[in-house]
NUKEKE-787083 format. One record per residue: residue number from 1; residue in three letters; z, x, y of N, C-alpha, C in turn. Coordinates in Angstrom, 2 decimals. Atoms other than C-alpha are relative to their C-alpha. Layout:
BEGIN
 pos code     nzz     nxx     nyy    cazz    caxx    cayy     czz     cxx     cyy
 NUM  ALA       Z       X       Y       Z       X       Y       Z       X       Y
...
//
This chain:
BEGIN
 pos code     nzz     nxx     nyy    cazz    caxx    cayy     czz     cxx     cyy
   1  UNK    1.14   -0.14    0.91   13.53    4.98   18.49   -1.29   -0.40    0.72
   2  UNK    1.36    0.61    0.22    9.97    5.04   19.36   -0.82   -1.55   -0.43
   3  UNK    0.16    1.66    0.73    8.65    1.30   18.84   -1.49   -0.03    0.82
   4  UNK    1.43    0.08   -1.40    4.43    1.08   20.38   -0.79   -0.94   -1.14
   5  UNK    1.07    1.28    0.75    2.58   -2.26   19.44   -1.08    0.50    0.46
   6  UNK    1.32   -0.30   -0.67   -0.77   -1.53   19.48   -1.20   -1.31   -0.61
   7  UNK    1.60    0.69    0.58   -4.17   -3.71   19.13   -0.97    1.20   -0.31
   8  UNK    0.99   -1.30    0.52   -7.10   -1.88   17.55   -1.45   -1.25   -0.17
   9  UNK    1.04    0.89    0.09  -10.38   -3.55   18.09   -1.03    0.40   -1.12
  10  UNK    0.97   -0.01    1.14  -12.33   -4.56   14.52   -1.52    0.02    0.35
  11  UNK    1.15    0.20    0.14  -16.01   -4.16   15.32   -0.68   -1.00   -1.16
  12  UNK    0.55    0.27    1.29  -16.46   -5.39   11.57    0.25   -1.36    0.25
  13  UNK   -0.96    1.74   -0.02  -13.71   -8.53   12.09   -0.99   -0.36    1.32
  14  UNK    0.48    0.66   -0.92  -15.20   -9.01   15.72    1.79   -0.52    0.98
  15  UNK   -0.86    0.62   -0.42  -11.64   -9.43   16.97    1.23    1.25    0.05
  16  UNK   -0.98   -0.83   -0.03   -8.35   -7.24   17.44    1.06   -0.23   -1.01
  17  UNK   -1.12    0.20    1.06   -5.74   -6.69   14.54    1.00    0.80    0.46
  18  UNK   -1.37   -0.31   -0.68   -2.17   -5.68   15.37    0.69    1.07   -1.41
  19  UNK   -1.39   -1.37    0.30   -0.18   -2.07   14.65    1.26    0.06    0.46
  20  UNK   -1.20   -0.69   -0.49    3.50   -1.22   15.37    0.33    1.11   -1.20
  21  UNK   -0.81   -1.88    0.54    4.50    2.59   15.34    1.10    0.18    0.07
  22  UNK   -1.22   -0.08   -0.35    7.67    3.06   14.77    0.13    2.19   -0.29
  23  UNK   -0.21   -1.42   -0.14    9.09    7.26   15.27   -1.00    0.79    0.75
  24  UNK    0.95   -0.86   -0.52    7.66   10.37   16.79   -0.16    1.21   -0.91
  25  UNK   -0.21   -1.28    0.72    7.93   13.16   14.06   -0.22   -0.62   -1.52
  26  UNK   -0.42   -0.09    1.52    7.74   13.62   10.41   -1.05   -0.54   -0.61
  27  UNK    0.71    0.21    0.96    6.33   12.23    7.39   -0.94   -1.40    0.37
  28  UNK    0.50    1.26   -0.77    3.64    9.61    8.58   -0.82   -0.71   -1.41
  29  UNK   -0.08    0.78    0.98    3.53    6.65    6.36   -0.81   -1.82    0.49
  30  UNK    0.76    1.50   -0.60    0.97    3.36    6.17    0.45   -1.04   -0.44
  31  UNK   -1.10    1.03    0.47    2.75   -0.04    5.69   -0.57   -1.19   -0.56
  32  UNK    0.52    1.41    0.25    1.22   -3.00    4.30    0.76   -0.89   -0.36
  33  UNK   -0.80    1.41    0.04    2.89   -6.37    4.63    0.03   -0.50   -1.39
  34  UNK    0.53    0.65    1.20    3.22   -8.52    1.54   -0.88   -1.12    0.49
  35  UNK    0.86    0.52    0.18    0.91  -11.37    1.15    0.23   -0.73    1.45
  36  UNK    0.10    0.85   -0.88   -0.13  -12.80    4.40    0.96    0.51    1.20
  37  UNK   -1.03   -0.43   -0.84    2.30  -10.80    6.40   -0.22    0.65    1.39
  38  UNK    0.17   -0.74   -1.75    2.54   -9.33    9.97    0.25    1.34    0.19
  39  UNK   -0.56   -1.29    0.17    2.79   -6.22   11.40    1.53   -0.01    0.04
  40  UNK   -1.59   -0.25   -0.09    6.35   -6.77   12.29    0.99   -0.79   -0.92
  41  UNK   -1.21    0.98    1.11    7.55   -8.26    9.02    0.94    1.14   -0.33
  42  UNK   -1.46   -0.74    0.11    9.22   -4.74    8.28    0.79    0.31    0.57
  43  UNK   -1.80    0.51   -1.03   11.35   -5.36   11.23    0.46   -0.94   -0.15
  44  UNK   -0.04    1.95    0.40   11.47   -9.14   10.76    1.07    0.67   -1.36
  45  UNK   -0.81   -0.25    0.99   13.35   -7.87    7.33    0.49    1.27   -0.19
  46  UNK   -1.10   -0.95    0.07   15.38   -4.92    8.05   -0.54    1.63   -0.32
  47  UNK    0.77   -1.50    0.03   13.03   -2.07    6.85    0.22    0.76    0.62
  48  UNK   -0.04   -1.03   -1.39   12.60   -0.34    9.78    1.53    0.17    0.07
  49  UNK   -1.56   -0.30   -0.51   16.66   -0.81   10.31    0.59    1.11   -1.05
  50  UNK   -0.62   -0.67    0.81   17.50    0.92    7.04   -0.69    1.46    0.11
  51  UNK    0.68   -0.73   -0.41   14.95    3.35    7.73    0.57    0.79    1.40
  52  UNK   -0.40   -0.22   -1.38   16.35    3.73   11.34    0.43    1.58    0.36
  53  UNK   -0.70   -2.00   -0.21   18.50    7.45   10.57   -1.52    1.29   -0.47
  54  UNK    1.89   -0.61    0.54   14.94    9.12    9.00   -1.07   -0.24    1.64
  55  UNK    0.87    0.39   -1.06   12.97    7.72   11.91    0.44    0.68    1.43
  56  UNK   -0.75   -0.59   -0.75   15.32    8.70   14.52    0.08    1.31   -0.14
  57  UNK   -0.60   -1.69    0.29   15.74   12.34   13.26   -1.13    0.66    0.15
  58  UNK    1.59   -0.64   -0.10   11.82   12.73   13.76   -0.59    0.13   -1.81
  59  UNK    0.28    0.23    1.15   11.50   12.53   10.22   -1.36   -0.57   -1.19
  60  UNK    0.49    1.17    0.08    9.58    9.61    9.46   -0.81   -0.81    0.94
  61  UNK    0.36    0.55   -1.35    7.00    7.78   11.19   -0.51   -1.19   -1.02
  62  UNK    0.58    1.19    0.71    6.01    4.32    9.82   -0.93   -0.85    1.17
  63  UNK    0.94    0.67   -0.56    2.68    2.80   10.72   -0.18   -1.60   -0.74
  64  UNK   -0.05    1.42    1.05    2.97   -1.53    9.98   -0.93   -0.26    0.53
  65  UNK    1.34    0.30   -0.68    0.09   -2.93   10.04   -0.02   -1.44   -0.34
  66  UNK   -0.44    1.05    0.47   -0.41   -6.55    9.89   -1.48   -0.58   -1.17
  67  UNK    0.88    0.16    0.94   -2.72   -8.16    7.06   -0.99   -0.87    0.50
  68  UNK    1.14    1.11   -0.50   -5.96  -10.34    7.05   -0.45   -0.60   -1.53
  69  UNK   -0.14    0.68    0.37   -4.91  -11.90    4.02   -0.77   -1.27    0.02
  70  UNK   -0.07    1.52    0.11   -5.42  -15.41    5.22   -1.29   -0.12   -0.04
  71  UNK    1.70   -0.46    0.49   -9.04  -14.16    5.46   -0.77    0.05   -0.74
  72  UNK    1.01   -0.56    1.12   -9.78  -12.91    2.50    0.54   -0.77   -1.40
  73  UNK   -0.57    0.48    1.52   -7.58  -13.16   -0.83    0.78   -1.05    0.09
  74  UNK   -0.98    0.60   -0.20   -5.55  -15.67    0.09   -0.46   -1.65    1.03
  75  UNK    0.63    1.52   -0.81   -8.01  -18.13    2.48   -0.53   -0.90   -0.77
  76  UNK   -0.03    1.50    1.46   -7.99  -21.37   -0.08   -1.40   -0.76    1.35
  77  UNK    0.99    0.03   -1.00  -10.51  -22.18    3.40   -1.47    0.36   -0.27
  78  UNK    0.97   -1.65    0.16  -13.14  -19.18    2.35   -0.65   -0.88   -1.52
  79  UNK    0.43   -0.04    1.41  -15.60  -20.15   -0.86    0.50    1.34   -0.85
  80  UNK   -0.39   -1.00    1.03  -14.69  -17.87   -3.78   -0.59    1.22    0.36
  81  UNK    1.35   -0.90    0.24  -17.62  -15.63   -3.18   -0.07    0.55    1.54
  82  UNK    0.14   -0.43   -1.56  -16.98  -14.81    0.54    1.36    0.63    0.14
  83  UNK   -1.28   -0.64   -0.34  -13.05  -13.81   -0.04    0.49    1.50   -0.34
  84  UNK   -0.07   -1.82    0.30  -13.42  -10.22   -1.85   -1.32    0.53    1.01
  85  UNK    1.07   -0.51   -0.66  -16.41   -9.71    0.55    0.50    0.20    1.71
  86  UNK   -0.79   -0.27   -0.74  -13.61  -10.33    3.40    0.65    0.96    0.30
  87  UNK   -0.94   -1.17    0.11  -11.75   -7.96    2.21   -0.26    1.19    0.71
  88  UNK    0.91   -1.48   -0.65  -14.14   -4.99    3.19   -0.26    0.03    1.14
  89  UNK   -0.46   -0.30   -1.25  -13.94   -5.80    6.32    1.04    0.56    0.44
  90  UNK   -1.26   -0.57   -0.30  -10.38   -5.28    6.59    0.42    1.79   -0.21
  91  UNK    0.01   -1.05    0.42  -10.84   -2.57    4.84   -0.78    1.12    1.04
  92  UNK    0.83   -0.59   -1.49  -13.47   -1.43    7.56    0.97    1.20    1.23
  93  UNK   -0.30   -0.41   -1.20  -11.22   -1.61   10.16    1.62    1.55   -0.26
  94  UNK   -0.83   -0.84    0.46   -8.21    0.14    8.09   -0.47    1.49   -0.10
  95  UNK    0.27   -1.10   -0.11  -10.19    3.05    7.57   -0.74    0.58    1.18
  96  UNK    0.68   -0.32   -1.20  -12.65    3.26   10.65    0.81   -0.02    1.20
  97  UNK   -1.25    0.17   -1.24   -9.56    2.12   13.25    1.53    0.10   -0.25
  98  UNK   -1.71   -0.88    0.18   -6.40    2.64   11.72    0.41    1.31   -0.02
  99  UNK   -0.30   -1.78    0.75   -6.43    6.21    9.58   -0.66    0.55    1.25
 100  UNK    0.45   -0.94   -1.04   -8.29    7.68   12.70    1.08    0.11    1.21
 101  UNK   -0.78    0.53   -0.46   -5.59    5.86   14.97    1.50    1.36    0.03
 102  UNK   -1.31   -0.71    0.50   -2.44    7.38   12.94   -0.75    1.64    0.37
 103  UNK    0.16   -1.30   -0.47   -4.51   10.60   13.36    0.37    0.88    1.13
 104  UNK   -0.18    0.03   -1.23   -4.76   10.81   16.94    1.73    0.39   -0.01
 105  UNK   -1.30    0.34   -0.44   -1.22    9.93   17.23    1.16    1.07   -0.56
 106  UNK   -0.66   -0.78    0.47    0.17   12.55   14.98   -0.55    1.66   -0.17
 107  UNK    0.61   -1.21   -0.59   -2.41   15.33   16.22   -0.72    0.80   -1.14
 108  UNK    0.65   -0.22    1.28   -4.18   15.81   13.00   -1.10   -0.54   -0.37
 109  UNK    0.85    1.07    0.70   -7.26   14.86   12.19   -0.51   -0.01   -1.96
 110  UNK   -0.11   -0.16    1.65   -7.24   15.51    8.56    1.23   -0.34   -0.75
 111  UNK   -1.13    0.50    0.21   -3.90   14.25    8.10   -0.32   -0.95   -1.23
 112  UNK    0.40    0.89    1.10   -3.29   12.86    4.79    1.48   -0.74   -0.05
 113  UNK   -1.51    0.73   -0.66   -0.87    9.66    5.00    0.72   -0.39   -1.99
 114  UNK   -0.72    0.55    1.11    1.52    8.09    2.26   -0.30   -1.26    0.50
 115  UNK    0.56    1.34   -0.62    0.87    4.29    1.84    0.89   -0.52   -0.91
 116  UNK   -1.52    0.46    1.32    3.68    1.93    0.48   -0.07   -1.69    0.82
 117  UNK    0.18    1.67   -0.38    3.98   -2.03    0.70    0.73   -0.37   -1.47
 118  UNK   -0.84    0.08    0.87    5.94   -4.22   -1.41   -0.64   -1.89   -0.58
 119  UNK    0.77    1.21    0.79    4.58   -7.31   -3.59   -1.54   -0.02    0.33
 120  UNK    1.55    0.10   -0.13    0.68   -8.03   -2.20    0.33    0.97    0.82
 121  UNK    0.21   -1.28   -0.10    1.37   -4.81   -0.21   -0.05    1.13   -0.95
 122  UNK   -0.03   -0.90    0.98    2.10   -2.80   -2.99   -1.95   -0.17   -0.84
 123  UNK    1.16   -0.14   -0.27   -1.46   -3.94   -4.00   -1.37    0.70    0.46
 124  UNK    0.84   -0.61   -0.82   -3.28   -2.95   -1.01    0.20    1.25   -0.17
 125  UNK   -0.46   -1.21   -0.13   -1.50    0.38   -1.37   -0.36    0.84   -1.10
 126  UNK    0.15   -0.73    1.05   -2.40    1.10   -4.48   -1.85    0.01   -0.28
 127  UNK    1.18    0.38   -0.02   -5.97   -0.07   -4.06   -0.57    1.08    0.93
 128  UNK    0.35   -0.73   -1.11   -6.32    2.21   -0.78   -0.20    1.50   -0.38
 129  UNK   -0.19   -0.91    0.05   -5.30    5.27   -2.26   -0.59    0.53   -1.60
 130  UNK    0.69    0.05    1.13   -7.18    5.11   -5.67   -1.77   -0.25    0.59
 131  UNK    1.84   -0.22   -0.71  -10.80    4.72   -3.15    0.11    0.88    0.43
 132  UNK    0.51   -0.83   -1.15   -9.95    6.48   -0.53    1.03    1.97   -0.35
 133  UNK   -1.58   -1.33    0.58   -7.58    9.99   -2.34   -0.13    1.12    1.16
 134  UNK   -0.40   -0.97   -0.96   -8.34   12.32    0.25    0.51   -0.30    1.48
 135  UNK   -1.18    0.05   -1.34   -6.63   10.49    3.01    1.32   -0.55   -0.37
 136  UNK   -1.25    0.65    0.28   -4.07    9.03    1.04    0.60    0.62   -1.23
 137  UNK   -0.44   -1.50    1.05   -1.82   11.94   -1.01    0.87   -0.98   -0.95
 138  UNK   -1.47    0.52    0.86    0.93    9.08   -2.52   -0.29   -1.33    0.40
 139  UNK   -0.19    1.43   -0.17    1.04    5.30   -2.76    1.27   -0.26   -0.83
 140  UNK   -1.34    0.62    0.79    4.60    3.89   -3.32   -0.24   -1.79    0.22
 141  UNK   -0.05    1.35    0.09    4.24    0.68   -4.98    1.27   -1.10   -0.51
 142  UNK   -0.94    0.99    0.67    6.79   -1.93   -5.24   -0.11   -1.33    0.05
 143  UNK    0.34    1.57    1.34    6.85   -4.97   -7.63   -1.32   -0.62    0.33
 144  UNK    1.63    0.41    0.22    3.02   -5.29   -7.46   -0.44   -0.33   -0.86
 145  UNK    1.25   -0.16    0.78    0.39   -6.76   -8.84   -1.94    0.14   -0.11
 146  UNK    1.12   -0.83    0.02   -2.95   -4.71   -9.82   -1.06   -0.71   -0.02
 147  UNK    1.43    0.83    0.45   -5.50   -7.13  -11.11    0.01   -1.46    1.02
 148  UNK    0.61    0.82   -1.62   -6.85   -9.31   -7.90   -0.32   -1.26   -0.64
 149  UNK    0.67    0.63    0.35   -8.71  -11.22  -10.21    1.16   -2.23   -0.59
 150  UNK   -0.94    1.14    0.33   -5.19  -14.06  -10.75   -0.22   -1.11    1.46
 151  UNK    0.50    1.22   -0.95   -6.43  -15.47   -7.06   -1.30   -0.54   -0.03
 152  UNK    1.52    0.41   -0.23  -10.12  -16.01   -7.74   -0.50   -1.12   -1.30
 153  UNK    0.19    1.17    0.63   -9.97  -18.81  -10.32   -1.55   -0.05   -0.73
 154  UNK    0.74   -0.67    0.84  -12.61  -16.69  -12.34   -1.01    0.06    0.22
 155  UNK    0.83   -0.08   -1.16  -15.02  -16.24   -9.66   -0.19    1.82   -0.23
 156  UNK    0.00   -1.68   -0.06  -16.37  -12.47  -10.09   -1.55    0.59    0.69
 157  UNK    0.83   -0.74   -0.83  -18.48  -10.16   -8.15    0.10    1.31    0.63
 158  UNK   -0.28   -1.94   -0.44  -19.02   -6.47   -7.07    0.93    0.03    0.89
 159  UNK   -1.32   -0.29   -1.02  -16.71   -6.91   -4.37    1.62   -0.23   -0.68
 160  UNK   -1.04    0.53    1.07  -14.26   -8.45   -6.66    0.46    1.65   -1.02
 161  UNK    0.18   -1.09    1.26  -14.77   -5.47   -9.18    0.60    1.13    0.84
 162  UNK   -0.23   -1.01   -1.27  -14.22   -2.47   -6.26    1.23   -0.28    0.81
 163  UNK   -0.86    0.42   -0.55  -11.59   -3.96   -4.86    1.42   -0.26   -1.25
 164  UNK   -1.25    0.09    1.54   -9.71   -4.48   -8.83    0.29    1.18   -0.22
 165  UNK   -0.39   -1.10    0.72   -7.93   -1.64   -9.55    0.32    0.01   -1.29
 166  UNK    0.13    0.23    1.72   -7.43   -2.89  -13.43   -1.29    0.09   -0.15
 167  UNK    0.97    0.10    0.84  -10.94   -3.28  -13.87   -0.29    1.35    0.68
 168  UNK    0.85   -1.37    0.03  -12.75    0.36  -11.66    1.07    1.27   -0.59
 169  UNK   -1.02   -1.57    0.08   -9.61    2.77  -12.71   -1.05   -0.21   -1.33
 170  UNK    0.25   -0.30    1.95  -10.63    1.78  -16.74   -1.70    0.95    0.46
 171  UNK    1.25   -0.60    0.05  -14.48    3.07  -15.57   -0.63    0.86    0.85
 172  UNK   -0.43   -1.23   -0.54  -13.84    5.49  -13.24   -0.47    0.94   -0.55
 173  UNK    0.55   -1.02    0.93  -15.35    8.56  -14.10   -1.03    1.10    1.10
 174  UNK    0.68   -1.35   -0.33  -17.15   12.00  -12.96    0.91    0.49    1.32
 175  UNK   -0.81   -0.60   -1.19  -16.15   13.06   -9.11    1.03   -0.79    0.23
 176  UNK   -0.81    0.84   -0.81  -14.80    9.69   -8.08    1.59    0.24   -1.18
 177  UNK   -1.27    0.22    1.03  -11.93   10.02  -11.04    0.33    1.51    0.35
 178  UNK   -0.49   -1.79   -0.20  -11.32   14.33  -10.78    0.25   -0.13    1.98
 179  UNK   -0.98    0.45   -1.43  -10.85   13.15   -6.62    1.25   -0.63   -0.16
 180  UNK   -1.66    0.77    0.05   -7.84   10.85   -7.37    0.78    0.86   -1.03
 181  UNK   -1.16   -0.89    0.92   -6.85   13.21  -10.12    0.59    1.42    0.43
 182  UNK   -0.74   -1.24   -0.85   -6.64   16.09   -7.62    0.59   -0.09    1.33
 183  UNK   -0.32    0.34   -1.29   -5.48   14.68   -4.49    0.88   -1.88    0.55
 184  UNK   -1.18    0.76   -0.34   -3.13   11.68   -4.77    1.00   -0.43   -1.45
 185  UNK   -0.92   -0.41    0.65   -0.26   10.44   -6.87    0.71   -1.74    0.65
 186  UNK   -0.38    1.42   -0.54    1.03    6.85   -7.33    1.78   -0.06   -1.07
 187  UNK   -1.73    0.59    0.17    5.03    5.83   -7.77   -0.01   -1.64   -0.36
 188  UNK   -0.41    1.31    0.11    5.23    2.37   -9.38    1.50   -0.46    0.07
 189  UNK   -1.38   -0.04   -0.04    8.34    0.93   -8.75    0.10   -1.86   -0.28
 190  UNK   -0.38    1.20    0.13   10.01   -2.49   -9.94    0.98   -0.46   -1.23
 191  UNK   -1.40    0.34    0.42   13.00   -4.39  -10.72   -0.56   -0.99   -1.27
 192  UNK   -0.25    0.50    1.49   13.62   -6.55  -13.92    0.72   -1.21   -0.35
 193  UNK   -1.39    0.94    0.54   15.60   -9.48  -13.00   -1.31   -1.40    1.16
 194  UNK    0.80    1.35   -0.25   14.47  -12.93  -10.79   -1.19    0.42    0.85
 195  UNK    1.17   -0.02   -0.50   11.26  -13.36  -10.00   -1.36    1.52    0.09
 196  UNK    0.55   -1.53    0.70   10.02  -10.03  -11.31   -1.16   -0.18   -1.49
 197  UNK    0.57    0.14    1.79    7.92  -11.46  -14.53   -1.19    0.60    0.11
 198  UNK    1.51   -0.76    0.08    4.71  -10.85  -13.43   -0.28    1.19    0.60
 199  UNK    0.05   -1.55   -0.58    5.01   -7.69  -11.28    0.10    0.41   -1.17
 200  UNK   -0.90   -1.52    1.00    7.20   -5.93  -14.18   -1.47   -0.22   -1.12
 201  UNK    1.03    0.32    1.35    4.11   -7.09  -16.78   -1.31    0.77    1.21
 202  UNK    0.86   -1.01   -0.39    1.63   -5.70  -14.31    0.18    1.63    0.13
 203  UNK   -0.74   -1.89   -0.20    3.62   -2.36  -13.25   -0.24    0.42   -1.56
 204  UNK    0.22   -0.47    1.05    3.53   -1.93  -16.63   -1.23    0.74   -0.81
 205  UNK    0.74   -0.30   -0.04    0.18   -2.37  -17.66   -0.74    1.05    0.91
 206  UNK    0.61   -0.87   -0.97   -1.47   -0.70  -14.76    0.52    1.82   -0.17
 207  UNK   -0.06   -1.33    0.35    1.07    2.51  -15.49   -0.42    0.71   -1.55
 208  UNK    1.27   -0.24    1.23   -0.84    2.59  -18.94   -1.13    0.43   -0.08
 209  UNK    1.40   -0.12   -0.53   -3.91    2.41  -17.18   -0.25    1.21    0.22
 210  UNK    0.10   -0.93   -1.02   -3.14    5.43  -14.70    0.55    1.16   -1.59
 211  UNK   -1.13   -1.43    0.66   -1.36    7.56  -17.83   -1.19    0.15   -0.78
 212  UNK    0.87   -0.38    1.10   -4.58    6.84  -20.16   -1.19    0.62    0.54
 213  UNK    1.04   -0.52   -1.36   -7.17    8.13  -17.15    0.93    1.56    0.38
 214  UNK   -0.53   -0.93   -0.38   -4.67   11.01  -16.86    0.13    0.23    1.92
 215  UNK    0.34    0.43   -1.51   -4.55    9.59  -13.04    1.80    0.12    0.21
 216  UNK   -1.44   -0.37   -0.48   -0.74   11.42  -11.81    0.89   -1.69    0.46
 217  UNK   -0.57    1.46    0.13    1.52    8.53  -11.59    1.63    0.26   -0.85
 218  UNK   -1.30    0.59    0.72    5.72    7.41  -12.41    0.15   -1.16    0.62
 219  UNK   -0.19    1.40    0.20    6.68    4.48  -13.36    1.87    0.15   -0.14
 220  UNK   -0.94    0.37   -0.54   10.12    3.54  -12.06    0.49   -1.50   -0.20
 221  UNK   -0.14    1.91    0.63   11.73   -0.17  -13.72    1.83    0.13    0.20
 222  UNK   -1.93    0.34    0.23   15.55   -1.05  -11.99    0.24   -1.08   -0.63
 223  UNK   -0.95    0.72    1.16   17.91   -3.00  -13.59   -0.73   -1.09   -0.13
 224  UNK   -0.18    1.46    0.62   18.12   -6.57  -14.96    0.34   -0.79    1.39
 225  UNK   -0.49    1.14   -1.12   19.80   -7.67  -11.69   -0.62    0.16    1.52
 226  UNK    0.91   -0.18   -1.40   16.97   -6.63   -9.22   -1.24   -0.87    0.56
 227  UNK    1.11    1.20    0.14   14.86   -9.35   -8.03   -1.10    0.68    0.91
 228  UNK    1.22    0.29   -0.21   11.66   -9.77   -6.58    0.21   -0.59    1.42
 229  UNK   -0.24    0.36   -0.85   12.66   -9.98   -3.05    0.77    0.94    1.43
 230  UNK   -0.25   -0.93   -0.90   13.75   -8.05    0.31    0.91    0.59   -0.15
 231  UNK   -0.67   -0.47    0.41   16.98   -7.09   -0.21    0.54    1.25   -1.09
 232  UNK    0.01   -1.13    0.81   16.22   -4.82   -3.02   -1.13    0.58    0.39
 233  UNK    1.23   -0.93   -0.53   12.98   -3.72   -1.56    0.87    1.01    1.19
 234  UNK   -0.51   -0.59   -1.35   15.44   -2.40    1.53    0.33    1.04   -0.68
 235  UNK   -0.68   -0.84    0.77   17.40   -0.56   -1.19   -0.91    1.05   -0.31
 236  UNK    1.14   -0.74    0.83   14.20    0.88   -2.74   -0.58    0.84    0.85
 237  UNK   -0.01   -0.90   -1.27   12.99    1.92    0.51    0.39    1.03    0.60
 238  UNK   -0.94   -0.81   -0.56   15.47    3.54    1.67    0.39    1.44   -0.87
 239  UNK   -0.21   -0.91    0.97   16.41    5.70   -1.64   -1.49    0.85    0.08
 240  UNK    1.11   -0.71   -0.18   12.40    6.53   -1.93   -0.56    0.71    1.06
 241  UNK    0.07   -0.92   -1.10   11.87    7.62    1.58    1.18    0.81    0.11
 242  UNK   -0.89   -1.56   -0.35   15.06    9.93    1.88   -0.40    1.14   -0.53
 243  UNK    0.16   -0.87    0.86   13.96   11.32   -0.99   -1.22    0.88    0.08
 244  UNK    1.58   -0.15   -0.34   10.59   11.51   -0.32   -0.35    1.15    1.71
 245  UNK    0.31   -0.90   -1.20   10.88   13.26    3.03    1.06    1.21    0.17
 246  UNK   -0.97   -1.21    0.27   13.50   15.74    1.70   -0.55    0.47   -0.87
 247  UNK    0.81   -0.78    1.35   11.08   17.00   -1.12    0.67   -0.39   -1.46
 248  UNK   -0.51    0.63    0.84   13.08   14.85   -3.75   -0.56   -0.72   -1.30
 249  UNK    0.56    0.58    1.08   10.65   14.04   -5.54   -1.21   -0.08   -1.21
 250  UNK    0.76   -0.96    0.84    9.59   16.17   -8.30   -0.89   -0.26   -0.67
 251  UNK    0.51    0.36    0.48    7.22   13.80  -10.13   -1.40   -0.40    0.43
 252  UNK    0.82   -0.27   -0.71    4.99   14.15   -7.20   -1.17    1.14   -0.15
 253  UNK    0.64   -1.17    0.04    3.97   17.57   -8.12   -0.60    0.02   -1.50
 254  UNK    1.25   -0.24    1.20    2.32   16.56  -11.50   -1.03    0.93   -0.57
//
């Protein structure tokens, strides 16, 4: 398999943030860590391994990227008022040095990617592809949650607001809403059993959100005995990408 660590220098950050590409073919897919995570946490936890027959077959290409978290939503370091204003940096470099990056690399420059992450990735993923819809056709989210606003200890601000996907989907409206309603397509996904309370209560809400905005979207809720943790994310993975890169998945075509 294909495996290429790359650095990508942030102009915005002032510093280099870390990619691994895994495959050479197929469906090319953007990865976001959960909260605080690395690029190589979906090797670190098996992803990539279950993934491995897809990837191998040219199939599949997964771009991990690692987060800047500790930066932004998540730096207890950072005043309130400087950590959604972090964000947009990251965001900077994600769209100015990554999506151009994956371009290059897959000989497309108009290439439109799928974006999938699982707890505070699922997040970013769903956040990315609700701004940015014409580079991002599908966000698969699993056991996320939507509203940003549970780390900022009720601290609010335009960056805060732009960055909430509970609060701009509800006011959304003219081009920016008929763009996401013609050009991407979000998969919520989440289990029902430990450590699932607040995802499954956001997934929820949020697919309310996306169904009352007429914003394409399924909502996907496994069992009772699916927690909130890698092991079933591998499972989830694995079922959604086969499916997903075999045309499996008819709820796409909304």
């Amino acid at each position: 398999m294909r495996r290429e660590y790359v650095k990508l220098f942030s102009p915005a950050i002032g510093r280099e943030l870390e990619l691994i590409a895994y495959g050479h073919g197929g469906l090319p897919v953007l990865v976001f860590p959960s909260s605080e995570g690395s690029c190589h946490e979906y090797e670190d936890f098996k992803m990539i391994h279950v993934l491995a027959p897809l990837i191998e077959a040219g199939k599949l290409r997964m771009y991990c990227v690692g987060s800047y978290d500790s930066e932004s939503w998540y730096g207890k370091h950072l005043p309130l008022h400087e950590r959604a204003w972090h964000n947009t940096l990251y965001e900077n470099w994600i769209m100015n040095q990554v999506v151009p990056a994956i371009a290059a690399d897959v000989k497309n420059p108009k290439v439109k990617l799928t974006v999938t992450g699982c707890s505070f990735g699922a997040f970013h993923s769903a956040n990315f592809a609700l701004k940015f819809p014409e580079r991002f056709n599908h966000a698969l989210c699993m056991s996320g949650v939507y509203d940003i606003r549970f780390l900022l200890h009720g601290h609010h601000d335009m960056h805060v607001y732009f960055n909430n996907p509970m609060e701009y989907v509800s006011l959304m409206h003219g081009e920016a809403l008929e763009s996401v309603r013609r050009n991407t397509r979000l998969t919520l996904v989440c289990g029902q059993g430990q450590w699932e309370d607040t995802a499954l209560a956001s997934t929820r809400e949020f697919w309310w959100l996306l169904h009352t905005r007429n914003i394409p979207n399924y909502m996907h809720l496994w069992g009772h005995d699916v927690a909130h943790d890698w092991p079933w994310w591998r499972i989830q993975i694995q079922y959604y990408m086969s499916n997903l890169v075999e045309g499996k998945m008819p709820w796409l075509n909304i």
